[in-house]
C-alpha positions as CSV (number, residue, x, y, z in Angstrom):
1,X,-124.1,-24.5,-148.6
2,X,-127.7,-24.1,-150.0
3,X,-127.7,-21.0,-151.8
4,X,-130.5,-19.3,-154.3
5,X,-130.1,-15.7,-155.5
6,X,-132.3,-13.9,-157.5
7,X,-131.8,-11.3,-160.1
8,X,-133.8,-9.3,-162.7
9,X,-135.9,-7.4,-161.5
10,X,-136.5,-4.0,-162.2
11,X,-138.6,-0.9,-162.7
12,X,-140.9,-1.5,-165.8
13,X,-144.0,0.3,-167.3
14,X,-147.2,-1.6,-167.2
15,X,-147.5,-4.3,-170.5
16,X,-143.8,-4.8,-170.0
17,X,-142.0,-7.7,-170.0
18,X,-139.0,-8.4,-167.4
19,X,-137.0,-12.5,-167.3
20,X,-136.2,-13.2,-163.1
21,X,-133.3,-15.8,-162.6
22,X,-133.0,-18.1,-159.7
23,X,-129.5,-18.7,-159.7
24,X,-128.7,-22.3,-157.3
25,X,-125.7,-23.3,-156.0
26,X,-124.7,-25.8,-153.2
27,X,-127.4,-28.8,-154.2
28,X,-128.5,-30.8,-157.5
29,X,-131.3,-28.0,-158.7
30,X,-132.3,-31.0,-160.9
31,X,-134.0,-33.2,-157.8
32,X,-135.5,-30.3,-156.7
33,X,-138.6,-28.8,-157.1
34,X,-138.0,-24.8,-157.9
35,X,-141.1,-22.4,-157.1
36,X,-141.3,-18.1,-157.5
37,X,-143.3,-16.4,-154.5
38,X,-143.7,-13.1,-154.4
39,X,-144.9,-10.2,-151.6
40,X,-146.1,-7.1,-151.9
41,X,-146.4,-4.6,-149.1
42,X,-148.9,-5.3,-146.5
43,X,-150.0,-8.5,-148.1
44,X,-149.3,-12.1,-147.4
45,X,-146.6,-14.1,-149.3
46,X,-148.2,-15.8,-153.1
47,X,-147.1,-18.4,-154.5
48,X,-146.4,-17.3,-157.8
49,X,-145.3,-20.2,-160.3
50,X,-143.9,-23.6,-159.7
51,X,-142.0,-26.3,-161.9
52,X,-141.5,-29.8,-160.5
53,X,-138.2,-31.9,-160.7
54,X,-140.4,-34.9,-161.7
55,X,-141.9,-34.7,-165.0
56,X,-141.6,-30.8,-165.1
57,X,-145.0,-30.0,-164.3
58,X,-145.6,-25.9,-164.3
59,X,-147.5,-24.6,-162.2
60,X,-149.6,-20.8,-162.0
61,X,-151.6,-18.8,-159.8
62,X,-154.3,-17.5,-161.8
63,X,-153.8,-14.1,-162.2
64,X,-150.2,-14.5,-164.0
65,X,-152.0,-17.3,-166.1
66,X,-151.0,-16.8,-170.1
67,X,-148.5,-13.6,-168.8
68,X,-145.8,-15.7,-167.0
69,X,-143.7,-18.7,-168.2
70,X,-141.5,-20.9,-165.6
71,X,-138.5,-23.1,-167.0
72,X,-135.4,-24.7,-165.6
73,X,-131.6,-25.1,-167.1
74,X,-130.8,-27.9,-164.8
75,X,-127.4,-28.0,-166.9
76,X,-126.9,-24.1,-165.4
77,X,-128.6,-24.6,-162.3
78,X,-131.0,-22.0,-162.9
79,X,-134.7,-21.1,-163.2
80,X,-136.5,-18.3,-164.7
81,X,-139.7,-16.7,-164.6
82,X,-140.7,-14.9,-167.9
83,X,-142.9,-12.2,-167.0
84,X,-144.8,-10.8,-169.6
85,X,-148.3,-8.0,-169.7
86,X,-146.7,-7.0,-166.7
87,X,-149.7,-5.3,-164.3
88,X,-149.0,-2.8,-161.4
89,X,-150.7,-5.5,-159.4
90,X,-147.9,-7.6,-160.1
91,X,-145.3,-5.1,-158.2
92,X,-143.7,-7.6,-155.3
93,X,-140.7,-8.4,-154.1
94,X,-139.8,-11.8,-155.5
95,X,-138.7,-14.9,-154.1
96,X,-137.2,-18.3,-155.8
97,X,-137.5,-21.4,-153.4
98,X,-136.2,-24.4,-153.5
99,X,-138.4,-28.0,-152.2
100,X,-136.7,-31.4,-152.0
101,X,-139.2,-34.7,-152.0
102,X,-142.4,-32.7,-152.9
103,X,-143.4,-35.3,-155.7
104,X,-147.0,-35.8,-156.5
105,X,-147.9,-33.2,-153.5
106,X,-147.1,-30.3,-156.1
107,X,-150.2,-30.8,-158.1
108,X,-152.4,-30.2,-155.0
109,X,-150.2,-27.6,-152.7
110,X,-147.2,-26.3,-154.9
111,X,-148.5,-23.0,-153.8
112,X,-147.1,-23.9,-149.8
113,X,-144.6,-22.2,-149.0
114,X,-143.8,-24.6,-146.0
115,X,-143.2,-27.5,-148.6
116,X,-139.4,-25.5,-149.9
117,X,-136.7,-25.6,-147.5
118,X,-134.5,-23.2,-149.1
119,X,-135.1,-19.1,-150.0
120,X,-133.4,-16.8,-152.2
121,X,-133.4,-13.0,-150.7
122,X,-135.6,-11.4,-152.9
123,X,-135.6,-9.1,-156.4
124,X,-137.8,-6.4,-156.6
125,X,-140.5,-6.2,-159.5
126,X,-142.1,-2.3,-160.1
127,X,-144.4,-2.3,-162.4
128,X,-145.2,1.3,-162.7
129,X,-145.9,4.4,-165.3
């Protein structure tokens, strides 16, 4: 069973720093590409940040750009999202998701959410004084 859970978040004071884990279980995270979405009330789902099973391409969204860092532990099954300079714009529930077969289609749409098959439930970021 495909299974992706979330953990990490928290309530944190603007310039803050919080680490997400995607935890995987049920598949080889390693042929996978891994990707953090995020919603915040009212608005639509954002792709967040994206690392590819390839060559380990990242990918950002520009307004986390130089704040947030995605990395893989393919021995652990696991990927984070180091979030740094935390904003209250950034307050979202967030989402890992997992995409099998998205190859070279990552560098052009990794922020699709139809290209990942599999979702974790969510982790709450507050970002708040």
């Amino acid at each position: 069973q495909v299974q992706l859970v979330e953990s990490g978040g928290d309530l944190v004071q603007p310039g803050g720093s919080l680490r997400l884990s995607c935890a995987t279980s049920g598949f080889t995270a390693a042929n996978y590409a891994i990707a953090w979405f995020r919603q915040a009330p009212g608005k639509e789902r954002e792709g967040v940040s994206a690392i590819s099973n390839i060559d380990g391409s990242t990918f950002y969204t520009a307004s986390v750009k130089g704040r947030f860092t995605i990395s893989r532990d393919n021995a652990r099954n696991t990927v984070y999202l180091q979030m740094n300079s935390l904003k209250p714009e950034d307050t979202a529930v967030y989402h890992c998701a997992a995409g099998f077969g998205i190859g070279n289609r990552m560098r052009g749409s990794w922020f699709l959410p139809s290209h990942f098959t599999s979702w974790g439930q969510g982790t709450q970021v507050t970002v708040s004084s």
